[in-house]
Gaussian input, Z-matrix of N, CA and C with variables (Angstrom, degrees):
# hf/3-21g

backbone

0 1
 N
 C     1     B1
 C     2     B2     1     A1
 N     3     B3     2     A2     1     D1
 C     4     B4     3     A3     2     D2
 C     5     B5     4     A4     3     D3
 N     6     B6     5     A5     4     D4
 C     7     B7     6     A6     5     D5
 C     8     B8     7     A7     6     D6
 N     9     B9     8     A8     7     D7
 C    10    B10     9     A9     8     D8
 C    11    B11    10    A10     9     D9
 N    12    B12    11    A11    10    D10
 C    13    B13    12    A12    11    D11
 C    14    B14    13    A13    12    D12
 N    15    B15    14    A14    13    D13
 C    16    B16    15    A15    14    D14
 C    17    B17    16    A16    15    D15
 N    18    B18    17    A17    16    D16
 C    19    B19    18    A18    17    D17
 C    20    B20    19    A19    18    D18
 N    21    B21    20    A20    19    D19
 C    22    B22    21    A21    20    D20
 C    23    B23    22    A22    21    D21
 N    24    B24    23    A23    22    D22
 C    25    B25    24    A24    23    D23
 C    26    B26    25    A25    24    D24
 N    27    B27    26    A26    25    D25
 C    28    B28    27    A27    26    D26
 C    29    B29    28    A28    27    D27
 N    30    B30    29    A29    28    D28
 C    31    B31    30    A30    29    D29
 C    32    B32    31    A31    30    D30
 N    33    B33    32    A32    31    D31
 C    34    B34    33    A33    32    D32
 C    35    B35    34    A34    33    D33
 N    36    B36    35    A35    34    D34
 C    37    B37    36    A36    35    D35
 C    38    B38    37    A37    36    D36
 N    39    B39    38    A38    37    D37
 C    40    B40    39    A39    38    D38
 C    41    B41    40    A40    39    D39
 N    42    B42    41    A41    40    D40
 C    43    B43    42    A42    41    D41
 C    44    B44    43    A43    42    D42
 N    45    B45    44    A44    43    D43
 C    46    B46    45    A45    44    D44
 C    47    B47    46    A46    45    D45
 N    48    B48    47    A47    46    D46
 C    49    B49    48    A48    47    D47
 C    50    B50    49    A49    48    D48
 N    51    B51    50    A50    49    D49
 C    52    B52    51    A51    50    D50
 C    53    B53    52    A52    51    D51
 N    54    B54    53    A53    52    D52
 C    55    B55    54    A54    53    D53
 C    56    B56    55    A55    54    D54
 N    57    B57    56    A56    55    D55
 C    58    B58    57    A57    56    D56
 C    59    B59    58    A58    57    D57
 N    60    B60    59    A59    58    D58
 C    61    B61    60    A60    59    D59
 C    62    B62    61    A61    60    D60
 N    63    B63    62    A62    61    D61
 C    64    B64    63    A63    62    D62
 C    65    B65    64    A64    63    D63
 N    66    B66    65    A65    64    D64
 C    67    B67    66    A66    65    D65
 C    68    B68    67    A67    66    D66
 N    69    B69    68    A68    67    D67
 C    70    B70    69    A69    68    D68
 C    71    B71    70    A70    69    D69
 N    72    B72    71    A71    70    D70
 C    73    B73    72    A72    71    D71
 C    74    B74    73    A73    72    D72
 N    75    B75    74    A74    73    D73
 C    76    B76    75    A75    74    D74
 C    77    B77    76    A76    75    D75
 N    78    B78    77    A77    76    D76
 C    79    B79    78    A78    77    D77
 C    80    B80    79    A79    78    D78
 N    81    B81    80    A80    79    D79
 C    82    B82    81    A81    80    D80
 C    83    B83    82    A82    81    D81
 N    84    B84    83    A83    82    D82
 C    85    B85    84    A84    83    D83
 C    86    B86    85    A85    84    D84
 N    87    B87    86    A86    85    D85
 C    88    B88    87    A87    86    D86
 C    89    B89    88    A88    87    D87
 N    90    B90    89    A89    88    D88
 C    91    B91    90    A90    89    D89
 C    92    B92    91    A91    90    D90
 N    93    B93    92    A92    91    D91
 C    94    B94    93    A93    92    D92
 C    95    B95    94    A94    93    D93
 N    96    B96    95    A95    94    D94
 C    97    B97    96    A96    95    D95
 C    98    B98    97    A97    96    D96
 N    99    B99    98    A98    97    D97
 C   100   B100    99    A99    98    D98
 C   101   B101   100   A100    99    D99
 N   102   B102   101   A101   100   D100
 C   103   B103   102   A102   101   D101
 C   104   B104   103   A103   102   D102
 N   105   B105   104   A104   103   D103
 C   106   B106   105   A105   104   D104
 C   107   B107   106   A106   105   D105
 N   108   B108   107   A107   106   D106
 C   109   B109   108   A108   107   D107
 C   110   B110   109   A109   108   D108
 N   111   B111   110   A110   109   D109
 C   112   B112   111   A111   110   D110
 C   113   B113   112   A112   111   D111
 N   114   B114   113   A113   112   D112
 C   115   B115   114   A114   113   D113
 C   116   B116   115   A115   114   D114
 N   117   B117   116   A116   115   D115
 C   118   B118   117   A117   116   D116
 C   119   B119   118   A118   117   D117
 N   120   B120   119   A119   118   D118
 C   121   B121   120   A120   119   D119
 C   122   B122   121   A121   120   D120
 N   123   B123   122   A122   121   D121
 C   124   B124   123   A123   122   D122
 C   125   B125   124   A124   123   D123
 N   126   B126   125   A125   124   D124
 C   127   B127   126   A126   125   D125
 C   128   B128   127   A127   126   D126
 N   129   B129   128   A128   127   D127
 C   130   B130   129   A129   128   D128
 C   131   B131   130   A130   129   D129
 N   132   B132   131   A131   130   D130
 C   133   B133   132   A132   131   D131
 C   134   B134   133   A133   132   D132
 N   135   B135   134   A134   133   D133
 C   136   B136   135   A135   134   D134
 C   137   B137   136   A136   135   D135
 N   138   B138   137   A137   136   D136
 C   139   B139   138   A138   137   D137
 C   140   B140   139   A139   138   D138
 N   141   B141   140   A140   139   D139
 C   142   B142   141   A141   140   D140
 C   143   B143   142   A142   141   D141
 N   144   B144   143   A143   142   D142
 C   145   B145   144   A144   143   D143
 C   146   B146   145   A145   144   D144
 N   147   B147   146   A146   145   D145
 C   148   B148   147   A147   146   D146
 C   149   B149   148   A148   147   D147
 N   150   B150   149   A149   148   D148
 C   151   B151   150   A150   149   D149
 C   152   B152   151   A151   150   D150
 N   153   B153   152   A152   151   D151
 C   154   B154   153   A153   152   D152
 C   155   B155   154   A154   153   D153
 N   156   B156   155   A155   154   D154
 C   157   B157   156   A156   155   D155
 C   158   B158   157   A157   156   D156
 N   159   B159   158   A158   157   D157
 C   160   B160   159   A159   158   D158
 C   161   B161   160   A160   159   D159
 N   162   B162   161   A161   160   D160
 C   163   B163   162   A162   161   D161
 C   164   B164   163   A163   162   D162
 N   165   B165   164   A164   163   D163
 C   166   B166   165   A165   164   D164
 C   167   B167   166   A166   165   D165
 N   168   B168   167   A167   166   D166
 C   169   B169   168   A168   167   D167
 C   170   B170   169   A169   168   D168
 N   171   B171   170   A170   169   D169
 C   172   B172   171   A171   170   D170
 C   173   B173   172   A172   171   D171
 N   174   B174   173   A173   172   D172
 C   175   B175   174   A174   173   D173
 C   176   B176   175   A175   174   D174
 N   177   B177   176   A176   175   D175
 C   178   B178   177   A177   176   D176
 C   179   B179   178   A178   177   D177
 N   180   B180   179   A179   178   D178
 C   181   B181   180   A180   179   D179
 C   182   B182   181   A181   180   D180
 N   183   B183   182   A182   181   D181
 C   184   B184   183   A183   182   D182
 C   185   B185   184   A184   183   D183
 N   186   B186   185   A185   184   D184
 C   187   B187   186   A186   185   D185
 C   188   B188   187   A187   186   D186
 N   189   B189   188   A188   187   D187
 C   190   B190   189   A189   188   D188
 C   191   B191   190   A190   189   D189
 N   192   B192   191   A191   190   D190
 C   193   B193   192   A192   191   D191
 C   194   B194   193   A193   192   D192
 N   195   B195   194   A194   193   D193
 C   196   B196   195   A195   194   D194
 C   197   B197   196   A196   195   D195
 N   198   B198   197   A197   196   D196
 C   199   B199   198   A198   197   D197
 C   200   B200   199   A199   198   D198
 N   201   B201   200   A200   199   D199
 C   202   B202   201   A201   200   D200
 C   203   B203   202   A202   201   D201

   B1=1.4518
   B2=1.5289
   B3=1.1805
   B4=1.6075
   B5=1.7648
   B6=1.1346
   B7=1.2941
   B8=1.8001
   B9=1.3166
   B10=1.8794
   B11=1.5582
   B12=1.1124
   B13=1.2921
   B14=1.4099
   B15=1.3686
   B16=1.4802
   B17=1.1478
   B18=1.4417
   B19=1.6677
   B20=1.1566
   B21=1.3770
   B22=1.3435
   B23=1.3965
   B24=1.5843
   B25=1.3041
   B26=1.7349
   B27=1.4477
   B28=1.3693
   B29=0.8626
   B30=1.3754
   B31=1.5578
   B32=1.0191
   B33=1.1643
   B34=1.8501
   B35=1.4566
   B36=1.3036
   B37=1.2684
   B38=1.5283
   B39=1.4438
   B40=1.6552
   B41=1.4513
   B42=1.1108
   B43=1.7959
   B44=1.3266
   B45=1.2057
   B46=1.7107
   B47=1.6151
   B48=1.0616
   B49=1.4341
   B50=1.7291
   B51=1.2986
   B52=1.1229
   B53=1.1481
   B54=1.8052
   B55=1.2249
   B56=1.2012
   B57=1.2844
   B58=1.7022
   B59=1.3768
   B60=1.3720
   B61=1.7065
   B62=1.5944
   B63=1.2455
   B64=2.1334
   B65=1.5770
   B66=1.3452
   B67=1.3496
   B68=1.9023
   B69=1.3942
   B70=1.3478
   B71=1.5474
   B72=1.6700
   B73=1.3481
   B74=1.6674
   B75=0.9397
   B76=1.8965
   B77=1.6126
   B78=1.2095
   B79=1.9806
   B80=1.3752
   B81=1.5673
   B82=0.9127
   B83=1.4097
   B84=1.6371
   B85=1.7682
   B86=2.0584
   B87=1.3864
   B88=1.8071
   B89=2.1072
   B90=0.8722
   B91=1.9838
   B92=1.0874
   B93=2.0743
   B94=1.3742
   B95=1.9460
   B96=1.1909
   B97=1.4250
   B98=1.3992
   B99=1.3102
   B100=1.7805
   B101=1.7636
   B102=1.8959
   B103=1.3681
   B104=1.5668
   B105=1.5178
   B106=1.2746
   B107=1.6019
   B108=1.3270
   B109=1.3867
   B110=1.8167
   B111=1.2037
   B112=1.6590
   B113=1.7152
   B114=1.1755
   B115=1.4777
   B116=1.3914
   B117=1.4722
   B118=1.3805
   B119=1.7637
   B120=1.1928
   B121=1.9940
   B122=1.3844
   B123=1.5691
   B124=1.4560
   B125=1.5377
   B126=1.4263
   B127=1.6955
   B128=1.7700
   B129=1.1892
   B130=1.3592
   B131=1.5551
   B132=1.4142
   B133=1.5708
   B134=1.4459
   B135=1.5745
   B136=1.3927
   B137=1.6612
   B138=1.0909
   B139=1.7297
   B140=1.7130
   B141=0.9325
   B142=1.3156
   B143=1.6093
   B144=1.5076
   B145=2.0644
   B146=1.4334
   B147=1.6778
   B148=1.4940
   B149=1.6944
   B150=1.2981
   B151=1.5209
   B152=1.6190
   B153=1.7661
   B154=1.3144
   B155=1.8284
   B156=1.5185
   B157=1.5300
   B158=1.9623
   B159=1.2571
   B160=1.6252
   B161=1.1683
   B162=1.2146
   B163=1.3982
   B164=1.9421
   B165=1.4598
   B166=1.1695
   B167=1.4447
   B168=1.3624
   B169=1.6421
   B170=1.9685
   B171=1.3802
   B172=2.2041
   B173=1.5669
   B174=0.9332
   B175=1.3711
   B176=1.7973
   B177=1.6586
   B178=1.1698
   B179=1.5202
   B180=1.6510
   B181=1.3237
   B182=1.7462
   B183=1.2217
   B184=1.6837
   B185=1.3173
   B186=1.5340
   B187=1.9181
   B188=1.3756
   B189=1.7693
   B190=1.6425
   B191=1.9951
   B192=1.2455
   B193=1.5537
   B194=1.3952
   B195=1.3177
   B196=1.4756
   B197=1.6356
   B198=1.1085
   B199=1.6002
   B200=1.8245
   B201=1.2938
   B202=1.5392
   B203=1.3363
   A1=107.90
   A2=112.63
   A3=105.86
   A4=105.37
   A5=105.10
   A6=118.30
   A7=123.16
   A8=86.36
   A9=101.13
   A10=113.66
   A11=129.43
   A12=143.02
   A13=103.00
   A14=109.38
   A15=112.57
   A16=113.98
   A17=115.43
   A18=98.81
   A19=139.69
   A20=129.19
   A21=122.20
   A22=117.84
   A23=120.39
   A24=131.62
   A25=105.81
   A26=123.76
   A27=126.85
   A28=127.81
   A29=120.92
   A30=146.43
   A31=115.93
   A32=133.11
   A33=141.81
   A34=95.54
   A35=145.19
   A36=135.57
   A37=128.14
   A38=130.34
   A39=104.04
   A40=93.19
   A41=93.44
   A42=119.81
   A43=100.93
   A44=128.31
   A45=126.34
   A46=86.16
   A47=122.81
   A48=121.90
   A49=105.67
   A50=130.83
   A51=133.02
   A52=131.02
   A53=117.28
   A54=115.06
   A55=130.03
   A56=120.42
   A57=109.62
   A58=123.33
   A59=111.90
   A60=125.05
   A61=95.80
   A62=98.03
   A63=100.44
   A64=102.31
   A65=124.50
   A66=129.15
   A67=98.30
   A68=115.53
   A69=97.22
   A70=103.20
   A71=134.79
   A72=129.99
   A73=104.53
   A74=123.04
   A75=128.40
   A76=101.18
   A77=102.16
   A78=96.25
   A79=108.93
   A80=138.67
   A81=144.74
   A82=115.21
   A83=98.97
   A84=108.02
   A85=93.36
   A86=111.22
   A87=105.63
   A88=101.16
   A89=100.70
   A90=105.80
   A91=109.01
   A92=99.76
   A93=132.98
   A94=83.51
   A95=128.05
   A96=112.23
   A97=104.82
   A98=110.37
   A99=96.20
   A100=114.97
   A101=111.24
   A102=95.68
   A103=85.85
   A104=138.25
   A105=124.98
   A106=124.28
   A107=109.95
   A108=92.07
   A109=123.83
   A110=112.62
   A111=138.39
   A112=78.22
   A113=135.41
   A114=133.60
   A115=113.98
   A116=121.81
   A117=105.00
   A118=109.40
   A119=95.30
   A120=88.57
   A121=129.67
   A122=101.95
   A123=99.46
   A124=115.68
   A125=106.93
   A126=123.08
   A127=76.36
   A128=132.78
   A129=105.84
   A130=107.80
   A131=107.32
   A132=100.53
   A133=124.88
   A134=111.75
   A135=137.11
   A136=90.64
   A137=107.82
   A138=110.39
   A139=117.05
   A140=149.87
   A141=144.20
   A142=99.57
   A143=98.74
   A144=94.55
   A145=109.03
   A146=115.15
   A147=107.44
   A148=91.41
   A149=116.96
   A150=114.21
   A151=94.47
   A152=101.05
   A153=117.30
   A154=86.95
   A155=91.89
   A156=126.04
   A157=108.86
   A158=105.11
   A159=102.26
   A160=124.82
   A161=145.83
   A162=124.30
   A163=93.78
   A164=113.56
   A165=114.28
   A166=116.53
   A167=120.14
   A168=119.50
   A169=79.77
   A170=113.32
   A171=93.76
   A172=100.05
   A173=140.32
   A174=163.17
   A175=75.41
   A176=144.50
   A177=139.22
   A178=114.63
   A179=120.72
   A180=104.64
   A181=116.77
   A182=117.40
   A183=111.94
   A184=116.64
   A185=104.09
   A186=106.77
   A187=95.38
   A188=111.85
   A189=119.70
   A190=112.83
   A191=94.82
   A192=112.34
   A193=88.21
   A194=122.96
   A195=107.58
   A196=134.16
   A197=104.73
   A198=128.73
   A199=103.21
   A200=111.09
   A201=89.37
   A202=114.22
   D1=138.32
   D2=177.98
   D3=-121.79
   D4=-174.73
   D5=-153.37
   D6=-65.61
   D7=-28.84
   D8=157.11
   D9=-71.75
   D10=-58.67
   D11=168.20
   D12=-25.01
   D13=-61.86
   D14=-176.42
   D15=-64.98
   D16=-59.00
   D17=165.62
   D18=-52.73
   D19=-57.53
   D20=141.85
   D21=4.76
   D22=-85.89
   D23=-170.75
   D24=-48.98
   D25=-36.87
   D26=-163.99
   D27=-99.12
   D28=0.33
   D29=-163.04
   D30=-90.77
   D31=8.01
   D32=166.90
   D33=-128.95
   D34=9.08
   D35=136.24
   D36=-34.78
   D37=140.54
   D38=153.39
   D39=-98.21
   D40=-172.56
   D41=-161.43
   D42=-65.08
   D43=-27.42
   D44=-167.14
   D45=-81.73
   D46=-48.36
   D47=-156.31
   D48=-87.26
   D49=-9.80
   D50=155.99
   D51=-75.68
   D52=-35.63
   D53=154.15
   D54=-76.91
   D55=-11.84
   D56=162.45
   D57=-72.04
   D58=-9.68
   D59=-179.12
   D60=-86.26
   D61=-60.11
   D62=179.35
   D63=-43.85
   D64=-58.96
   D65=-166.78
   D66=-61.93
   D67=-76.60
   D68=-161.60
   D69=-50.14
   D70=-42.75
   D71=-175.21
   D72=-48.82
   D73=-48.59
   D74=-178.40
   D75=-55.03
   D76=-43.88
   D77=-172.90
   D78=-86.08
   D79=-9.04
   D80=172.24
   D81=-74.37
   D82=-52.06
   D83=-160.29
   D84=-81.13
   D85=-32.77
   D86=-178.88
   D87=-77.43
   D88=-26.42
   D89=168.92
   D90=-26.27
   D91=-61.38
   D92=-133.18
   D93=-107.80
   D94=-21.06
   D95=179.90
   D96=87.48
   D97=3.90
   D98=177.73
   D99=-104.80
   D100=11.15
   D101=-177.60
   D102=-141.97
   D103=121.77
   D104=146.95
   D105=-110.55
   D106=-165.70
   D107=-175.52
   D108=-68.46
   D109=-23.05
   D110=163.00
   D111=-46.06
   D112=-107.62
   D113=-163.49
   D114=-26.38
   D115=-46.79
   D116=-167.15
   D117=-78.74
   D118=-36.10
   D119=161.12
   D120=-42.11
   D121=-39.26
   D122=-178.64
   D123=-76.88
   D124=-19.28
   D125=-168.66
   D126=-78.90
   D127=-55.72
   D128=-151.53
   D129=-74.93
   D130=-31.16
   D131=178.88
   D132=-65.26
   D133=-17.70
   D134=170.23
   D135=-55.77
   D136=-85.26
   D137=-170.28
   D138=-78.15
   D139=-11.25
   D140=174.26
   D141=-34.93
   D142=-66.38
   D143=-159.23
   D144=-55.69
   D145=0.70
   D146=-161.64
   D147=-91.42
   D148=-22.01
   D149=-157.17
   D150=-109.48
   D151=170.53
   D152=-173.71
   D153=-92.02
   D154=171.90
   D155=178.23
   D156=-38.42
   D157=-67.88
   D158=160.92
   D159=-65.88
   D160=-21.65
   D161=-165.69
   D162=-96.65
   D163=-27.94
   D164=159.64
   D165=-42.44
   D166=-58.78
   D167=-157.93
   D168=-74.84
   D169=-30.57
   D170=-166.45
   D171=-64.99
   D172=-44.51
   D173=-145.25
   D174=-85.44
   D175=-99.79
   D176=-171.53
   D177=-30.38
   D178=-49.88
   D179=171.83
   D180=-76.58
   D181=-9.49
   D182=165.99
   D183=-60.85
   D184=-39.03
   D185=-159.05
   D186=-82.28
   D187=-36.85
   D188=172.60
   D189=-36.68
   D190=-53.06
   D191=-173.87
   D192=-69.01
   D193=-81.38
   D194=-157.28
   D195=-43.62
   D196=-40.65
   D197=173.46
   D198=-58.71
   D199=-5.39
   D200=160.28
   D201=-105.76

């Protein structure tokens, strides 16, 4: 699945219900050894230039949250 896909699929979520999908997906994919915090940096530097000024800082306090 790539990164449209995902949105697509998540995009009639509200926010409570998107981060419980990010969260169980984060504890699943670091379980499994395929996502650590080294990965989610690169995911954000991957997408930062795509987003405006806020969805940048939501996206920093998500990865903030997740990484604990």
């Amino acid at each position: 699945m790539n990164i449209q896909d995902f949105y697509d699929m998540q995009s009639q979520k509200d926010q409570s219900e998107l981060m419980e999908t990010l969260e169980e997906m984060t504890r699943e994919q670091k379980a499994s050894g395929d996502l650590n915090n080294s990965k989610m940096e690169e995911i954000y530097e991957m997408l930062s230039p795509m987003l405006s000024e806020t969805q940048r800082e939501k996206m920093r306090e998500v990865i903030k949250r997740l990484k604990d």
